[in-house]
FIPADO-502709 format. One line per 4 residues: number of its first residue (from 1); their letters; for each residue x, z, y of N, C-alpha, C. Coordinates in Angstrom, 2 decimals, always signed. Example, Ala and Ser with C-alpha at 12.3 -4.5 7.8 and 13.67 -1.06 7.14 Angstrom:
1	as	+13.19 +7.80 -5.69 +12.30 +7.80 -4.50 +13.20 +7.80 -3.30 | +12.85 +7.08 -2.25 +13.67 +7.14 -1.06 +12.90 +7.87 +0.03
This chain:
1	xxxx	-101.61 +99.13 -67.92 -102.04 +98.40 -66.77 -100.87 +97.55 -66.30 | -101.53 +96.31 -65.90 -100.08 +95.48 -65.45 -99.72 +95.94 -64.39 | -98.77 +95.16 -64.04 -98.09 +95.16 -62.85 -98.98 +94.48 -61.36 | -99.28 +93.39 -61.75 -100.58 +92.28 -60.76 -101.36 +92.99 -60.79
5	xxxx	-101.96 +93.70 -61.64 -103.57 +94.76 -61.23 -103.28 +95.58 -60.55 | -102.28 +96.87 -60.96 -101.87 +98.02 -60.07 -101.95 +97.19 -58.03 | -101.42 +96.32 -58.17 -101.12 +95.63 -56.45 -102.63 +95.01 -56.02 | -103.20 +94.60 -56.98 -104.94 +94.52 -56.67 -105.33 +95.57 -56.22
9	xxxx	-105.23 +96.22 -57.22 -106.44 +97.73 -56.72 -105.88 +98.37 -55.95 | -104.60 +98.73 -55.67 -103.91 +99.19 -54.23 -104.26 +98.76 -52.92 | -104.09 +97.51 -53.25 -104.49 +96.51 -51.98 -105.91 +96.17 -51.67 | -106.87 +96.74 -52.47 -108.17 +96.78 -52.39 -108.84 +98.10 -51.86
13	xxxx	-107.67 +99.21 -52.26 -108.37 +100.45 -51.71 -107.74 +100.15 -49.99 | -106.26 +99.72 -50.11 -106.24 +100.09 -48.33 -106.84 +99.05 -47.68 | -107.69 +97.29 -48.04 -108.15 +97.07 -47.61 -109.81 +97.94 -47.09 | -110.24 +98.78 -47.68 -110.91 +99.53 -47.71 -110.92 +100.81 -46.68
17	xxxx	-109.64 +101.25 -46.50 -109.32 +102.38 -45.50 -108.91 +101.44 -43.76 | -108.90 +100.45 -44.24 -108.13 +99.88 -42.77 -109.89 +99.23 -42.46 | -110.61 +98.99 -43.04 -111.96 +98.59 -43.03 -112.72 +99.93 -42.16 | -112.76 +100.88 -42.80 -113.26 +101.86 -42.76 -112.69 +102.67 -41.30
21	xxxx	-111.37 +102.42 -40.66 -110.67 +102.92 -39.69 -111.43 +101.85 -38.71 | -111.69 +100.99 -38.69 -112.17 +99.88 -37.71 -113.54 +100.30 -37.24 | -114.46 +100.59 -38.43 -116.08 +100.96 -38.15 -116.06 +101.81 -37.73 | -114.78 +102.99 -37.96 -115.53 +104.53 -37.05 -114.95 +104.49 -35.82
25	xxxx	-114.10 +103.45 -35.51 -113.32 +103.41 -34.13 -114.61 +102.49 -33.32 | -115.07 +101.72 -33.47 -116.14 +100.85 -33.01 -117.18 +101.91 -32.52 | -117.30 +102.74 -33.48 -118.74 +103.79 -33.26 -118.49 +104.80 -32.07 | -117.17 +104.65 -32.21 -116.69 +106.16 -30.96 -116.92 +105.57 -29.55
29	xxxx	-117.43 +104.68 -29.16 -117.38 +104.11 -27.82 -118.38 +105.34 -27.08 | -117.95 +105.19 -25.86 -118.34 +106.51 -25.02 -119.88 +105.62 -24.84 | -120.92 +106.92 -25.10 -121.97 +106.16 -24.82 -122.38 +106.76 -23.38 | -123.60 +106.17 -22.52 -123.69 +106.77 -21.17 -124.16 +108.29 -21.10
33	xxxx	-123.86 +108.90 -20.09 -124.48 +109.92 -19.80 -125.63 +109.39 -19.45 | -127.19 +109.84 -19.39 -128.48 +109.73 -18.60 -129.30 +111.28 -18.41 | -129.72 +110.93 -17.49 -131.10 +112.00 -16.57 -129.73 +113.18 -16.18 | -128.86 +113.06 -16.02 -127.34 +113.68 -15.65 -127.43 +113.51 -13.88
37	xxxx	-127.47 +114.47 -12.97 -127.10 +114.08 -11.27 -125.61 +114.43 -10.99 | -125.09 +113.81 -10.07 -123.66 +114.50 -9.57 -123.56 +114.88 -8.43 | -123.51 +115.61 -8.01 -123.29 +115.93 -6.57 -122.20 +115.46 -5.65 | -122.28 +114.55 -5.08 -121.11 +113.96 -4.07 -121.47 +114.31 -2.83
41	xxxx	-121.58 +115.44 -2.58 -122.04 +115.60 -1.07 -120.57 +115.99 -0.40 | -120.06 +115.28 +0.66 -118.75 +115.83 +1.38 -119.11 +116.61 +2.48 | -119.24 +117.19 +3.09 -119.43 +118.44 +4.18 -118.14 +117.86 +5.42 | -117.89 +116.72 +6.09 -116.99 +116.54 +6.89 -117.55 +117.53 +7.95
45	xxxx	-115.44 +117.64 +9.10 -116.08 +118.33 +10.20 -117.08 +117.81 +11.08 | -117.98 +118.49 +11.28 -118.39 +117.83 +12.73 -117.44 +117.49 +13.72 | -118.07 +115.83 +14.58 -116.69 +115.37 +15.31 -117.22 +116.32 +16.75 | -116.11 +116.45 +17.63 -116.04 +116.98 +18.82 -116.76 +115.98 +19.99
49	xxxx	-117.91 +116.61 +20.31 -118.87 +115.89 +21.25 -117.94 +115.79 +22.64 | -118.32 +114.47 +22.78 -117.08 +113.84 +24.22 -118.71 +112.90 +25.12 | -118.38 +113.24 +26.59 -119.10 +112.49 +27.16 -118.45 +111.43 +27.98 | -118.71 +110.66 +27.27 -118.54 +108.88 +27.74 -119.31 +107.66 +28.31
53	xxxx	-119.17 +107.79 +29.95 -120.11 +106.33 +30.12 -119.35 +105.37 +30.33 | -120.13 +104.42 +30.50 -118.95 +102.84 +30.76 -118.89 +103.09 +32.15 | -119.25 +103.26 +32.73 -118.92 +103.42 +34.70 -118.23 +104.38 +34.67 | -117.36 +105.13 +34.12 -116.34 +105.83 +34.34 -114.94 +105.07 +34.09
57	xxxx	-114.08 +104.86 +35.09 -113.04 +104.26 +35.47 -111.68 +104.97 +35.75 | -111.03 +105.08 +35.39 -109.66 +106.38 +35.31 -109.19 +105.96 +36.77 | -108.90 +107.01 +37.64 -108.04 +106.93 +39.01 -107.09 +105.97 +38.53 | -107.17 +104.71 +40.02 -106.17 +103.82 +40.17 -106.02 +102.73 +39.21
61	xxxx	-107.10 +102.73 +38.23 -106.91 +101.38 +37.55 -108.04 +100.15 +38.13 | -107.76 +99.05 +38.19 -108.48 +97.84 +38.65 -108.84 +97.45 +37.55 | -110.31 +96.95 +37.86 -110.78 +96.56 +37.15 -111.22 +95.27 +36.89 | -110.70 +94.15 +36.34 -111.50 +92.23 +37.03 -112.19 +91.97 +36.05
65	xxxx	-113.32 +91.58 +36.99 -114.17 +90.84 +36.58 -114.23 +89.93 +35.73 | -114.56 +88.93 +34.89 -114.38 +88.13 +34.59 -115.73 +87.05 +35.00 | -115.28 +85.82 +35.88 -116.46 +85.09 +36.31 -116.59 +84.09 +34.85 | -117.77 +83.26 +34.97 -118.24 +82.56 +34.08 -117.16 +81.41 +33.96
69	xxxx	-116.62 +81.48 +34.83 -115.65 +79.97 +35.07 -114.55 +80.11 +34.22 | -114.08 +81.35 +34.51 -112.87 +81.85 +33.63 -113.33 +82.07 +31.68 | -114.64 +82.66 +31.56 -115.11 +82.69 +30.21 -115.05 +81.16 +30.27 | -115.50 +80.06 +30.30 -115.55 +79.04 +29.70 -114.23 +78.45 +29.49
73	xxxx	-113.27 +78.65 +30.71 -112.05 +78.32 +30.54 -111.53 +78.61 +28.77 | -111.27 +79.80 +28.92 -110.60 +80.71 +27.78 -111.38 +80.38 +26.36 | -112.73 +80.00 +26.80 -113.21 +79.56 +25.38 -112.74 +77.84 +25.09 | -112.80 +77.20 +25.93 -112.18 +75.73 +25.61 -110.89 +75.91 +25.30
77	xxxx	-110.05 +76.62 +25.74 -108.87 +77.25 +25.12 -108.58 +77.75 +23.60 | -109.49 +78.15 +23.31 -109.86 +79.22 +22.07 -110.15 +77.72 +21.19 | -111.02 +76.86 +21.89 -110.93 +75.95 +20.72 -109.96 +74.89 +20.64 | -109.20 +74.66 +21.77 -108.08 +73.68 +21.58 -107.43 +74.63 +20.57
81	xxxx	-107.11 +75.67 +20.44 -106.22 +76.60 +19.39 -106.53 +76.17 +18.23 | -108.22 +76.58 +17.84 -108.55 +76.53 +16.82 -108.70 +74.75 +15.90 | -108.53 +73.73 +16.79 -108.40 +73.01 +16.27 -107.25 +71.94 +16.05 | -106.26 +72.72 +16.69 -105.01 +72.43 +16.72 -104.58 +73.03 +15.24
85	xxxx	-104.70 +74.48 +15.12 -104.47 +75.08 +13.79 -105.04 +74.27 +12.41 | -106.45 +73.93 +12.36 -106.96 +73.75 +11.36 -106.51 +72.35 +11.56 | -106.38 +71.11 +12.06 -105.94 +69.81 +12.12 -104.31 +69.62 +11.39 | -103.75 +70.35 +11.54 -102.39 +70.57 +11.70 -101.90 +71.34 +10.37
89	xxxx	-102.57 +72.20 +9.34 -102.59 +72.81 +8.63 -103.10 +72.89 +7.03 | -102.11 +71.95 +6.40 -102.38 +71.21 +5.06 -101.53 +71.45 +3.87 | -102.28 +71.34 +2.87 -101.26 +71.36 +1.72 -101.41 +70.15 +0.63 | -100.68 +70.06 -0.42 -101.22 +69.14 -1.45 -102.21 +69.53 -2.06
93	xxxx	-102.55 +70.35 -2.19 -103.76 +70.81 -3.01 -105.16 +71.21 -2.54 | -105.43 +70.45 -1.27 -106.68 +70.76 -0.36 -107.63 +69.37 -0.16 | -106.71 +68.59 -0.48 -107.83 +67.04 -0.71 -108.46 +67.33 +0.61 | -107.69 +67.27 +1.84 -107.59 +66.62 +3.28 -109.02 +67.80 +3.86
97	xxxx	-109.02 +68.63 +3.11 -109.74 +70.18 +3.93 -109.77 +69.97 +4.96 | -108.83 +70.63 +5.11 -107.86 +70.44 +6.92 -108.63 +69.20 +8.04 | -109.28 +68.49 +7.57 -109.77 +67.53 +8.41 -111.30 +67.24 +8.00 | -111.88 +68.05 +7.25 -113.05 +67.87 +6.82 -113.73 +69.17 +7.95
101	xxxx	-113.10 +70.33 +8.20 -113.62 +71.33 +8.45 -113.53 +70.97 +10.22 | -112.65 +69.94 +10.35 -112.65 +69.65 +11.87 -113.92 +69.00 +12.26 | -114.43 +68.37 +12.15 -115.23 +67.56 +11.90 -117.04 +68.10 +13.34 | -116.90 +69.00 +13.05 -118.00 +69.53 +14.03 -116.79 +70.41 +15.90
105	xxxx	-115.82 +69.99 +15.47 -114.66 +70.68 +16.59 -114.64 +68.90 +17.45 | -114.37 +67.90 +17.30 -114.09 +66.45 +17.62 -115.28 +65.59 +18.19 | -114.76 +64.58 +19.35 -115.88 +63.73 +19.19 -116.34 +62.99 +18.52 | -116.95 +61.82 +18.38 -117.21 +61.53 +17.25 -116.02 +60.11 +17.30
109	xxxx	-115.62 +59.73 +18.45 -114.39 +58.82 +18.07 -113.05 +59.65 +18.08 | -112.82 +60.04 +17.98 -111.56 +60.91 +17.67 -111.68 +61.10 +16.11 | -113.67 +61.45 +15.49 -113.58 +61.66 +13.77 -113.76 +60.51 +13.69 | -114.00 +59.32 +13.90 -113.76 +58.11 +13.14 -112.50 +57.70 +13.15
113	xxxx	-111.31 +58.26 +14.10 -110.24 +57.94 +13.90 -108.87 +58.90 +12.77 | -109.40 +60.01 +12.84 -108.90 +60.82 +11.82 -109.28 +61.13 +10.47 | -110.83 +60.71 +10.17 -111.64 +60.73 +8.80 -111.01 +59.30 +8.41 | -110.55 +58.61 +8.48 -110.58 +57.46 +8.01 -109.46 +57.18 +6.94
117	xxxx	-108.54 +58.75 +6.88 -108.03 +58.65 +5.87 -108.60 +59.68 +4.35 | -109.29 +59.69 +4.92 -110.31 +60.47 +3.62 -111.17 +59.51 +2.60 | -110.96 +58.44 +3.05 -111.57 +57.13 +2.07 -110.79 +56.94 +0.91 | -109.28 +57.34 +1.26 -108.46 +57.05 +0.31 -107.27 +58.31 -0.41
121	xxxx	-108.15 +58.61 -1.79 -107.64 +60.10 -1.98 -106.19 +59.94 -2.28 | -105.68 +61.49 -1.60 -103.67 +61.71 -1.73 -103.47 +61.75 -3.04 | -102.11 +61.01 -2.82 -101.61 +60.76 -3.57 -101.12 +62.42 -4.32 | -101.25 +62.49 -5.70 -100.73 +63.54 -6.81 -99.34 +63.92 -6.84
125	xxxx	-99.28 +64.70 -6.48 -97.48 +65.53 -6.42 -97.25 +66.56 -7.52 | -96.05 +66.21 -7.84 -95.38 +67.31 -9.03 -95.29 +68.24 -8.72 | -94.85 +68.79 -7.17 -94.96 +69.66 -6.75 -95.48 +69.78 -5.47 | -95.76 +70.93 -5.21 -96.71 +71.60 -4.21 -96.17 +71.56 -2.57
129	xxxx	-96.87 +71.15 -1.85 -95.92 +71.09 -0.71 -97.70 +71.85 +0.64 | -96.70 +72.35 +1.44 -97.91 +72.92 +2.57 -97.36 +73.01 +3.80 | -98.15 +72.93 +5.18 -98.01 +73.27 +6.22 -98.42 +74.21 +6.44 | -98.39 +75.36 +7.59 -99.12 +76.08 +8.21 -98.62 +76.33 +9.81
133	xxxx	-100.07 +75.88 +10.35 -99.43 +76.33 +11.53 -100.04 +77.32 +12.59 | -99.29 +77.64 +12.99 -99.67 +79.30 +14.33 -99.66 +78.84 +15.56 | -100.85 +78.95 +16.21 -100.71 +78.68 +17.84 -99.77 +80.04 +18.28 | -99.35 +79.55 +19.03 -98.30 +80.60 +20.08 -98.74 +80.84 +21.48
137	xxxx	-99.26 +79.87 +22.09 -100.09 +80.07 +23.12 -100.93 +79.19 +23.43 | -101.91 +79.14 +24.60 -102.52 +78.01 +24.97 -102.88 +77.92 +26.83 | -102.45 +77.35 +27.48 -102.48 +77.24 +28.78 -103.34 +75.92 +29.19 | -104.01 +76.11 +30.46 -104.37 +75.28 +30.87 -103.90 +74.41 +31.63
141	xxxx	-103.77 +73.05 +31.40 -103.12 +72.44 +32.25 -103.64 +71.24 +33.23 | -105.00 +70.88 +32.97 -105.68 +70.56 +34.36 -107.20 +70.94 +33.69 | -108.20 +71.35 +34.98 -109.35 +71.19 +34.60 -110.71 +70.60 +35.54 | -111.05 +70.66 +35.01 -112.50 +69.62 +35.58 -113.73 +70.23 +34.85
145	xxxx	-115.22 +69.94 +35.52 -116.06 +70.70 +34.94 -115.91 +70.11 +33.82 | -115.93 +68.49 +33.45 -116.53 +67.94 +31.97 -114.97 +67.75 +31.44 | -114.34 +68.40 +31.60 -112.61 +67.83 +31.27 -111.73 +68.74 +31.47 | -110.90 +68.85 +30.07 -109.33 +69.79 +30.53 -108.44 +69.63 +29.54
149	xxxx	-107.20 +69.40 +29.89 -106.28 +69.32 +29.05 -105.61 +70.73 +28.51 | -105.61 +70.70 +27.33 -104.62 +72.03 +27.43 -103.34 +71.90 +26.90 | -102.70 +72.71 +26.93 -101.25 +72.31 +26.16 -100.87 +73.82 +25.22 | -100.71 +73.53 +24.08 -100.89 +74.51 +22.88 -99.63 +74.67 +22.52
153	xxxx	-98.89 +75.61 +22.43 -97.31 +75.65 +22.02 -98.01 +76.41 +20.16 | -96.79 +75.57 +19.47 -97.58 +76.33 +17.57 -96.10 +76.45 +17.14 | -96.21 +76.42 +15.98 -95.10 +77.47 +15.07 -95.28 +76.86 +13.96 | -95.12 +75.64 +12.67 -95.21 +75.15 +11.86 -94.56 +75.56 +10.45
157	xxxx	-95.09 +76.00 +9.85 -94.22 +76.57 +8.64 -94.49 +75.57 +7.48 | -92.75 +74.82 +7.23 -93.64 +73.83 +6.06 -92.67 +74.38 +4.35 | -93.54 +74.30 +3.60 -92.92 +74.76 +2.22 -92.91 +73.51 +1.38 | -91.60 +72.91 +1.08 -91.94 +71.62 +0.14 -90.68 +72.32 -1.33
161	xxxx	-90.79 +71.97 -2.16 -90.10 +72.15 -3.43 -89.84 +73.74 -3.38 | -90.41 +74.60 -2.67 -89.59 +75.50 -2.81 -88.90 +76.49 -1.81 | -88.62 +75.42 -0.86 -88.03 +75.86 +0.44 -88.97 +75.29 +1.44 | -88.39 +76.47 +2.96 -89.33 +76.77 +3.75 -88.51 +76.09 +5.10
165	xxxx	-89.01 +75.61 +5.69 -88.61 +75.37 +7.16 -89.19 +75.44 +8.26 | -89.04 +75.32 +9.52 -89.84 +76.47 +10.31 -89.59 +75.60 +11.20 | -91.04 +75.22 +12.22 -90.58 +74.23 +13.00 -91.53 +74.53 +14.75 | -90.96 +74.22 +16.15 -91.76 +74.62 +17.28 -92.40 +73.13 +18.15
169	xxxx	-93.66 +73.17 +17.80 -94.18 +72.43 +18.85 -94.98 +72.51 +19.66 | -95.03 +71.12 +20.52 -96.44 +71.91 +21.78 -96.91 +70.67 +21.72 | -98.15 +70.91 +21.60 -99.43 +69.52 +21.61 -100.25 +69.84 +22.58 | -100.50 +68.75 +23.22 -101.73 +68.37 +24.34 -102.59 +67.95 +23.54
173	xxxx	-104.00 +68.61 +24.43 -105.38 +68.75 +23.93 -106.28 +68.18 +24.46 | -106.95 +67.22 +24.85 -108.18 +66.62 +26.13 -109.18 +66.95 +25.21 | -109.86 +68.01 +26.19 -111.21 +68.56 +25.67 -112.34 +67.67 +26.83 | -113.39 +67.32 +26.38 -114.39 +67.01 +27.10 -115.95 +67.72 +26.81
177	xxxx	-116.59 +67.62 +27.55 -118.06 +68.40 +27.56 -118.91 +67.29 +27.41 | -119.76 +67.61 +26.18 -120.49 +66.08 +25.74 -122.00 +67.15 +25.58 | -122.55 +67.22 +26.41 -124.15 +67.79 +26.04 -123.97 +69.17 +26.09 | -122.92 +69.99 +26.67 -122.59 +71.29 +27.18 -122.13 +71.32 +26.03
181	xxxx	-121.53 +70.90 +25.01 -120.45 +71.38 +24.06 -119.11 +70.87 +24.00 | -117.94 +71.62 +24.36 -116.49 +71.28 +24.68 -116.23 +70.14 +23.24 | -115.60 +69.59 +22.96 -114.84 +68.64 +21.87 -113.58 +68.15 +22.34 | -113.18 +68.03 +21.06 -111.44 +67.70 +21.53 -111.82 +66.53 +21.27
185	xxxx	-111.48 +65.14 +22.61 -111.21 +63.88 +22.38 -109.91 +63.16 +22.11 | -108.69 +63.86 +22.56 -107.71 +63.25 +22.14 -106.60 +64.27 +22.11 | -105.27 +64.06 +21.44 -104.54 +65.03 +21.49 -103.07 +64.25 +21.19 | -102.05 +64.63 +21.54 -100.51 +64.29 +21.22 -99.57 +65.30 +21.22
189	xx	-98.11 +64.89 +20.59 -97.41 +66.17 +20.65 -96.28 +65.69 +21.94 | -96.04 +66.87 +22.19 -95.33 +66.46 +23.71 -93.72 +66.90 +22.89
């Protein structure tokens, strides 16, 4: 027998065993258990029965009210925040989000003045750059039934190449009431 045959038929039987190691490993797959139940029942303690009404008030604490005047306040507040954050809060990779989602927060001249750069898509960066920003507070600083300014102190975190810088501002907010719904009409940074 030559030499070239002996390495054939060698190489033909362990193609054969490495064949054969593959099909019975394929076959071993766990098949499901069925008509099998498990019992997961946990037995926690019972909790300790406590009697609690809301008209119970602990000695010496006050309690305020909150009038309707003050809820509306705090909610025109809530949205100067919220649209201070989302206006303010961009990256390269959001294709002007950030000002699409404002869009039902604004009047409608305030969004013809801020959509108007959405006609023309940003420019492509090598690298990644983002804002984010955190309201810090929000105070009122005049109000009127159809009108209030607020003034929003934020916290700007910007990441360009890599590095981070950290920046404090406070923007004024003129909210107005257009059909009993607050909108931010104008805003600047102070």
């Amino acid at each position: 027998m030559s030499r070239v045959r002996f390495l054939a038929i060698v190489g033909a039987i362990a193609l054969v065993f490495v064949g054969l190691y593959f099909f019975l490993r394929a076959r071993k797959t766990a098949t499901p258990i069925q008509n099998q139940t498990v019992d997961t029942t946990v037995n926690p303690k019972p909790a300790e029965p406590k009697s609690v009404t809301a008209t119970e008030i602990p000695a010496g604490a006050t309690v305020k009210v909150v009038t309707t005047l003050e809820a509306e306040q705090n909610g025109v507040k809530q949205l100067a925040k919220v649209f201070v954050e989302r206006y303010n809060s961009y990256s390269s990779d959001n294709n002007y989000q950030n000002i699409r989602e404002i869009e039902e927060l604004v009047t409608p001249a305030l969004w013809t003045k801020i959509s108007a750069r959405l006609s023309t898509p940003p420019q492509p960066s090598a690298t990644f750059m983002s804002v984010i920003t955190e309201t810090i507070n929000a105070t009122m600083a005049d109000w009127k039934t159809d009108r209030a300014t607020i003034t929003v102190k934020t916290r700007k975190i910007t990441e360009n190449e890599g590095k981070q810088t950290e920046q404090y501002q406070t923007i004024s907010v003129v909210m107005v009431k257009q059909n009993s719904i607050w909108l931010a009409e104008s805003f600047t940074t102070i």
